[in-house]
VEXDREN-2710 file (C-alpha; in Angstrom, 1 decimal):
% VEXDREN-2710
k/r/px/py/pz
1/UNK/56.0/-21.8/208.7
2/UNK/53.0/-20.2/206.5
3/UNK/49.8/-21.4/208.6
4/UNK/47.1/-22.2/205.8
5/UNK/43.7/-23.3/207.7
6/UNK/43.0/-23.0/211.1
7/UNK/39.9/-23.3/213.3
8/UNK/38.7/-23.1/216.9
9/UNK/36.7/-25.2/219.0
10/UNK/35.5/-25.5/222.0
11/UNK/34.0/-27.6/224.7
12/UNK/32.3/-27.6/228.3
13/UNK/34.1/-29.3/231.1
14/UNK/31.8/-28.6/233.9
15/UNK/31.3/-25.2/234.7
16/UNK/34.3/-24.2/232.5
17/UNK/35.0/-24.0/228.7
18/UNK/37.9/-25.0/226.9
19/UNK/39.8/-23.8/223.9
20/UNK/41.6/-25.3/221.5
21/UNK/43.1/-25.0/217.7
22/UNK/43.3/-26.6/214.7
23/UNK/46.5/-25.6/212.6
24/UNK/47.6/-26.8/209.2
25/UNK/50.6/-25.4/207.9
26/UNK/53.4/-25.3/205.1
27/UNK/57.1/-25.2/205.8
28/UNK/59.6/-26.1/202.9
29/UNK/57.5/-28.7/200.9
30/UNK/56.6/-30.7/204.1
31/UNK/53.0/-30.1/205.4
32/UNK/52.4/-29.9/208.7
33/UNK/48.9/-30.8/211.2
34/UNK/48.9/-29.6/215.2
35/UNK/46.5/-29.3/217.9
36/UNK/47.0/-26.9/220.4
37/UNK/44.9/-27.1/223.6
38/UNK/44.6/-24.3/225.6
39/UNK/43.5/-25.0/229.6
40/UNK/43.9/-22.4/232.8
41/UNK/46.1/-20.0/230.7
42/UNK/48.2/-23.2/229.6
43/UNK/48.9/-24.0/226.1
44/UNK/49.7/-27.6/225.2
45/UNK/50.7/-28.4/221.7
46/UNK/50.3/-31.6/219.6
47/UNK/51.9/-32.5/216.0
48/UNK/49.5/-34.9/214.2
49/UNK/51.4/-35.2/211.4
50/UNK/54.4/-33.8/209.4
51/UNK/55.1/-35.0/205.7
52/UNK/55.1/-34.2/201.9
53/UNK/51.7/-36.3/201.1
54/UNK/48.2/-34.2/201.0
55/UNK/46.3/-37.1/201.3
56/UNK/48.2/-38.7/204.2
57/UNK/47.5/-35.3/205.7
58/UNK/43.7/-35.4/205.3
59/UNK/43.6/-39.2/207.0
60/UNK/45.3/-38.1/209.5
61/UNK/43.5/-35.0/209.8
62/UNK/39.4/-36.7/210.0
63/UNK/40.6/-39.7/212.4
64/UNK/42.1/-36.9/214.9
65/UNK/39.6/-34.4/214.5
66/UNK/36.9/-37.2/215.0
67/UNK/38.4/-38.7/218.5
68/UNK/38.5/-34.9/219.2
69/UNK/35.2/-34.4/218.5
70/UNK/33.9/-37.4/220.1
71/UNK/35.2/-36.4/223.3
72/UNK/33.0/-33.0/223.3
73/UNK/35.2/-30.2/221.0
74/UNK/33.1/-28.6/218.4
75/UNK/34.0/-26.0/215.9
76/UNK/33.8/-22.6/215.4
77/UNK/33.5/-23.1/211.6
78/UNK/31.7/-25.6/210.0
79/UNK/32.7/-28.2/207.3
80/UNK/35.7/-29.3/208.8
81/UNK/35.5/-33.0/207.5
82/UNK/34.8/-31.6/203.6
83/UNK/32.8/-34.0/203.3
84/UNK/29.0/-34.1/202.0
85/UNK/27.2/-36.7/204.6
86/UNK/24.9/-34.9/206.9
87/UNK/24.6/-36.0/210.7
88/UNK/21.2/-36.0/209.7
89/UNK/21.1/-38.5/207.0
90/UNK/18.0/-40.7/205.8
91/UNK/18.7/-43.4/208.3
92/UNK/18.1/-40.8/211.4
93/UNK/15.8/-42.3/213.1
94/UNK/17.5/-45.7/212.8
95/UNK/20.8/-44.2/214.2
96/UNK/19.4/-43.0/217.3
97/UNK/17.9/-46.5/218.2
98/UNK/21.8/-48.1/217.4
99/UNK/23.5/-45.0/219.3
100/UNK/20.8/-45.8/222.3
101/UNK/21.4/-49.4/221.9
102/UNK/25.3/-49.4/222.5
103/UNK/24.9/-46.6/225.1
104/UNK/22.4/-48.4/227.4
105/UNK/21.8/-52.1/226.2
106/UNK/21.8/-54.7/228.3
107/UNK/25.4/-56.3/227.9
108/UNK/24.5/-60.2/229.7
109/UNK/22.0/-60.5/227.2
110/UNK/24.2/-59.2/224.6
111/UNK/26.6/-62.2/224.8
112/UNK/23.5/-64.5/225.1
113/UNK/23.0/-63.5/221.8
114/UNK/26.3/-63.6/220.9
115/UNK/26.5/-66.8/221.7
116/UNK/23.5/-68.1/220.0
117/UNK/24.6/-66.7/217.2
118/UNK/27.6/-68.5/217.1
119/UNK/26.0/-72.0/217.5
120/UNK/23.3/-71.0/214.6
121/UNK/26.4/-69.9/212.3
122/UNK/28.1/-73.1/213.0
123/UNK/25.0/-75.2/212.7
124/UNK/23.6/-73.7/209.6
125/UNK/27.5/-73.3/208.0
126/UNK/26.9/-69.5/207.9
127/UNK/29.0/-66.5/208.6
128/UNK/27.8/-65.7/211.6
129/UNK/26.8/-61.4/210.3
130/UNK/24.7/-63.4/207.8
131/UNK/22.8/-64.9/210.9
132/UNK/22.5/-61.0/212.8
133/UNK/25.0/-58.2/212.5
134/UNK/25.9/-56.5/215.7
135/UNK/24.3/-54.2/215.6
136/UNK/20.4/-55.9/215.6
137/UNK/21.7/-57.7/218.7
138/UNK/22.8/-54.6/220.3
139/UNK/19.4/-53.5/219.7
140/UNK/17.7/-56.5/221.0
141/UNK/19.5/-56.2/224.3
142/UNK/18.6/-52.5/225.0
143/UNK/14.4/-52.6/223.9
144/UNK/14.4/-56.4/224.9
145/UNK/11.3/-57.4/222.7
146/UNK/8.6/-60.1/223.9
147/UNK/6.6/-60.7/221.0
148/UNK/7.2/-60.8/217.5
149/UNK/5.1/-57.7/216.8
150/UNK/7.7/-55.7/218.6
151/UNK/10.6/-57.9/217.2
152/UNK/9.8/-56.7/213.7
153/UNK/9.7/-52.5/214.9
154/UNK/13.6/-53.0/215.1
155/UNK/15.6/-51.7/211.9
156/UNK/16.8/-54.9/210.5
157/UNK/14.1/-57.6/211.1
158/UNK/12.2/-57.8/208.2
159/UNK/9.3/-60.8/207.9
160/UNK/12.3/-63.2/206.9
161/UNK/14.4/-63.1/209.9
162/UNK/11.1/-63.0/212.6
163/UNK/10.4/-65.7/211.0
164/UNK/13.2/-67.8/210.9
165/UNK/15.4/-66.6/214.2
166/UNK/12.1/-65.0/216.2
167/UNK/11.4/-67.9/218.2
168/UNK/14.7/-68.0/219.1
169/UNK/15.9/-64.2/220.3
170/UNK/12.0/-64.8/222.6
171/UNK/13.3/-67.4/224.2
172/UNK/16.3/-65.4/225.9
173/UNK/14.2/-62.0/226.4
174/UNK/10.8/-63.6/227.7
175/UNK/10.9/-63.7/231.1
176/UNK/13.5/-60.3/231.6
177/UNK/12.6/-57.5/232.9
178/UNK/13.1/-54.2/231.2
179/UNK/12.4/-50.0/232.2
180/UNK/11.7/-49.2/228.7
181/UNK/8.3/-50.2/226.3
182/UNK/7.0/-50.6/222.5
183/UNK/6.9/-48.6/220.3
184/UNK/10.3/-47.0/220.0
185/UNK/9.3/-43.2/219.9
186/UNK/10.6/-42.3/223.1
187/UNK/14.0/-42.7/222.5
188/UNK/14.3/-39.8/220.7
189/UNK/13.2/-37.4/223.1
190/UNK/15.3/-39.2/225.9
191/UNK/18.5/-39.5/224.3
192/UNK/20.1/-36.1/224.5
193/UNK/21.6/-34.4/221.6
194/UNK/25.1/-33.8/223.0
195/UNK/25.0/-37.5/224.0
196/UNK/24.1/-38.6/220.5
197/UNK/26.5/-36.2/218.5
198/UNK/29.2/-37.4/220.8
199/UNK/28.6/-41.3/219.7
200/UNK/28.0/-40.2/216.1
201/UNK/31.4/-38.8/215.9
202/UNK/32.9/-41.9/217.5
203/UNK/31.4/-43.8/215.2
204/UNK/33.2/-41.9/212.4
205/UNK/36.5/-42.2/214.4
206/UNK/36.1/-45.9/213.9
207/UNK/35.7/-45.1/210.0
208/UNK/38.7/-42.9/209.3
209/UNK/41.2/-45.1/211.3
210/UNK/40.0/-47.7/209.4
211/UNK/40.5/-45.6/206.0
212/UNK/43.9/-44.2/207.1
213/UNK/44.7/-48.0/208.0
214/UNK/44.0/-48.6/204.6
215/UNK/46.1/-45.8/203.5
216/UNK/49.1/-46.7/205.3
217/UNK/49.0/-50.3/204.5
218/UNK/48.9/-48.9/200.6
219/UNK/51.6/-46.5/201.1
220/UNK/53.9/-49.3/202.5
221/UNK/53.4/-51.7/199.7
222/UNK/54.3/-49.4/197.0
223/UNK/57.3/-48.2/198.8
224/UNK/58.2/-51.9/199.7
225/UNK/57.7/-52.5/195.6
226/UNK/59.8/-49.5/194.9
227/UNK/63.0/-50.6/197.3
228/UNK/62.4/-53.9/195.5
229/UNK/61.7/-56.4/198.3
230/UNK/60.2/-59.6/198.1
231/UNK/56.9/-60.5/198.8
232/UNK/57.6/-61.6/202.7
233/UNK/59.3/-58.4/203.4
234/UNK/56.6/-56.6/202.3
235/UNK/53.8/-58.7/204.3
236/UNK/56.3/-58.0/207.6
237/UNK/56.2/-55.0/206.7
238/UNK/52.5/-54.2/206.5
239/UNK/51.0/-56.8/208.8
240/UNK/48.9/-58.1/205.6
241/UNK/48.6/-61.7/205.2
242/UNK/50.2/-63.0/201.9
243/UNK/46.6/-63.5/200.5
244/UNK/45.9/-59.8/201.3
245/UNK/49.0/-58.7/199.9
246/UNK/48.2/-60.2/196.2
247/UNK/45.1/-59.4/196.5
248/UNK/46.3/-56.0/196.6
249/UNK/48.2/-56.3/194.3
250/UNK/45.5/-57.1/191.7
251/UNK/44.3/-53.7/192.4
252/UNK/47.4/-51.9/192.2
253/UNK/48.1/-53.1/189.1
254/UNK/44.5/-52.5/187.5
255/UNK/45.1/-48.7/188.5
256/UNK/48.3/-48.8/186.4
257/UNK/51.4/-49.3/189.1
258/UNK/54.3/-51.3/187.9
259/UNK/53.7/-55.0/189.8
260/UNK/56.4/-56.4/187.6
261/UNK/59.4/-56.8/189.2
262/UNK/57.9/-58.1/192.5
263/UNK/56.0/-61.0/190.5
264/UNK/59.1/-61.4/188.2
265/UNK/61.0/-62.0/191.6
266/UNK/58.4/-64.5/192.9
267/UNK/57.8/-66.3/189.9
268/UNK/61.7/-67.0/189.0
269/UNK/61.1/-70.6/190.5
270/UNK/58.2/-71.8/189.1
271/UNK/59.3/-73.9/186.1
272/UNK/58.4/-71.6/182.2
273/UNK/57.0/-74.7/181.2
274/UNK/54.2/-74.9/184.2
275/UNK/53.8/-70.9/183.9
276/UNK/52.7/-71.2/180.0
277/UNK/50.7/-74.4/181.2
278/UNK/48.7/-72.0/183.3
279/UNK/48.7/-69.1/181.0
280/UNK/47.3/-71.3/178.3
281/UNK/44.1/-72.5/181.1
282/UNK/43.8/-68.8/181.4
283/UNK/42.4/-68.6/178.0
284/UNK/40.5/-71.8/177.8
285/UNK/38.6/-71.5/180.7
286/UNK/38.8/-67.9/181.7
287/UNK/39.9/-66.4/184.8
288/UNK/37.5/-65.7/187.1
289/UNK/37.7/-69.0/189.0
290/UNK/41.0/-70.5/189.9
291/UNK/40.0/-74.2/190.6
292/UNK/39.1/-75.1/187.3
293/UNK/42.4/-74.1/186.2
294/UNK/44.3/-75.4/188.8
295/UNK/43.0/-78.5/188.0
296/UNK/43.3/-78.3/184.2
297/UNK/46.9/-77.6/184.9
298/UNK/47.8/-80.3/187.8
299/UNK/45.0/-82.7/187.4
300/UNK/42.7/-83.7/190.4
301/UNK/45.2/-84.5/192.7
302/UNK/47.0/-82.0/194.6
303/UNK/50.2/-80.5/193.1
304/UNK/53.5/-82.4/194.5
305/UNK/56.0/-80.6/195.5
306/UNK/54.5/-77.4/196.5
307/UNK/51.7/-76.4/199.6
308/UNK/48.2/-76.1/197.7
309/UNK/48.5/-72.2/199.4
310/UNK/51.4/-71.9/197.2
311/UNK/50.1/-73.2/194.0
312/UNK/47.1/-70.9/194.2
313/UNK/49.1/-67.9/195.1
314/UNK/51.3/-68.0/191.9
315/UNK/47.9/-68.9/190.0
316/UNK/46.7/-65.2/192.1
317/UNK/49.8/-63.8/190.4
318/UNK/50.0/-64.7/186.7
319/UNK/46.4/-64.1/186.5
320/UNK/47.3/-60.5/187.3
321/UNK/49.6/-60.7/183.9
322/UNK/46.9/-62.4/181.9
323/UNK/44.0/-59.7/182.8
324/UNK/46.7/-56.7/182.1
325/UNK/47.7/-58.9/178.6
326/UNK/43.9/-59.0/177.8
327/UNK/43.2/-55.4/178.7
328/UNK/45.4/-54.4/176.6
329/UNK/44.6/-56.3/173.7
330/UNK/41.0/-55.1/173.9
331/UNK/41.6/-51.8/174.2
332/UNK/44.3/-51.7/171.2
333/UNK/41.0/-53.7/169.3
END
């Protein structure tokens, strides 16, 4: 195997450092990714992946490196993410108030707040990160604000949300006690650097397993498209929900792949007559909203015969043949 990139890094355990590797290499068309740790003269060896896709490769290859770094490893050479972001970025200051917040926040009066913000979301028919993302009450429970003045110092409350939820968030820090005070400066000289790089690069662990999610679940409905299965195969087969999947879909076929043969497949059994029905709402009333068109098509009532899921999922489908139909007509205009 030709080894084509490789870097060390290290960390402190205790009084000791330890070693470790980084390997990508080529062998016969199939790329392969390692680890190789290296502890009291031992050598222990991990294979993070083996395949013939690139990208796959590099998914793989920021999600591991990340949990890696998060636990303390850092690298001889720099770069290793080949990416432009900075540790550093604009929002610095702001990142070392959330990395405090989850490290040392108070976690009772984090699901206080949790809870409240349930019963707001519910009461005002919101969704509930419209109401306060985590990450404000995360903050909230570390610096535990009493007034409103120190309310608004927090990233994330602006004049809007003091005034409409800052009577609120009071009433469940009044009264607690806290070891810390306003303003905010402090925590940057108390949080230590190792401690904040550490949660920086767990936070970006979170990231790239959610990208290489991403990329798997693609990767599986093309190659469940390409063996020809139906539409529940494929959501077995990549835990999306059938919603998700078509939805997918949409975007697969706006970057050109062939969708045809999985919508002829689950189109076969609705009626011509009811697909040309819908075709012809299509360019009527347009297609960005299905309702109208669903009602055009079936009238008021709900459709007989089929679940009103159903309906709108073939409605999700041969809109993904009308948009392609119109592209192309434009761009041969």
């Amino acid at each position: 195997m030709e080894v084509i990139f490789m870097n060390r890094l290290s960390r402190m355990s205790g009084q000791n450092e330890e070693h470790a590797q980084l390997w990508i290499g080529e062998e016969e068309g199939a790329w392969h990714l390692g680890w190789s740790r290296y502890e009291e003269g031992d050598r222990t060896d991990a294979i993070w992946y083996t395949g013939s896709s690139w990208d796959e490769l590099l998914h793989v290859y920021r999600h591991q490196l990340a949990i890696q770094m998060g636990e303390g490893y850092r690298p001889l050479l720099q770069g290793l993410f080949h990416e432009n972001a900075d540790l550093k970025s604009r929002s610095y200051g702001g990142q070392r108030l959330h990395c405090y917040s989850e490290l040392y926040g108070n976690e009772g009066l984090y699901m206080d707040l949790c809870i409240w913000r349930r019963k707001r979301a519910a009461s005002d028919r919101k969704a509930p990160y419209f109401i306060a993302t985590n990450r404000l009450l995360r903050m909230i429970s570390a610096f535990v604000p009493q007034t409103i003045d120190e309310l608004m110092q927090l990233p994330g409350v602006g004049e809007s949300k003091a005034s409409e939820y800052g009577a609120e968030w009071l009433e469940l820090t009044n009264g607690l006690e806290r070891s810390t005070s306003f303003p905010l400066e402090w925590v940057y000289s108390v949080l230590k650097e190792q401690e904040y790089e550490s949660w920086l690069y767990k936070q970006r662990e979170q990231k790239y397993k959610q990208e290489l999610d991403r990329f798997t679940t693609r990767k599986q409905v093309l190659e469940g498209m390409k063996e020809g299965y139906t539409l529940e195969e494929i959501v077995n087969r990549s835990g999306l929900s059938r919603r998700e999947l078509i939805e997918l879909l949409e975007t697969l076929d706006l970057e050109g792949y062939d969708t045809d043969c999985l919508l002829d497949a689950e189109l076969a059994v609705m009626p011509e007559e009811e697909q040309e029905a819908v075709w012809s709402a299509y360019e009527e009333l347009g297609d960005t909203f299905l309702k109208p068109v669903l009602h055009k098509v079936y009238g008021e009532e709900k459709p007989g015969g089929s679940n009103l899921e159903q309906v709108y999922e073939r409605l999700r489908m041969i809109r993904i043949r009308f948009r392609r139909h119109t592209e192309t007509e434009q761009n041969a205009g």
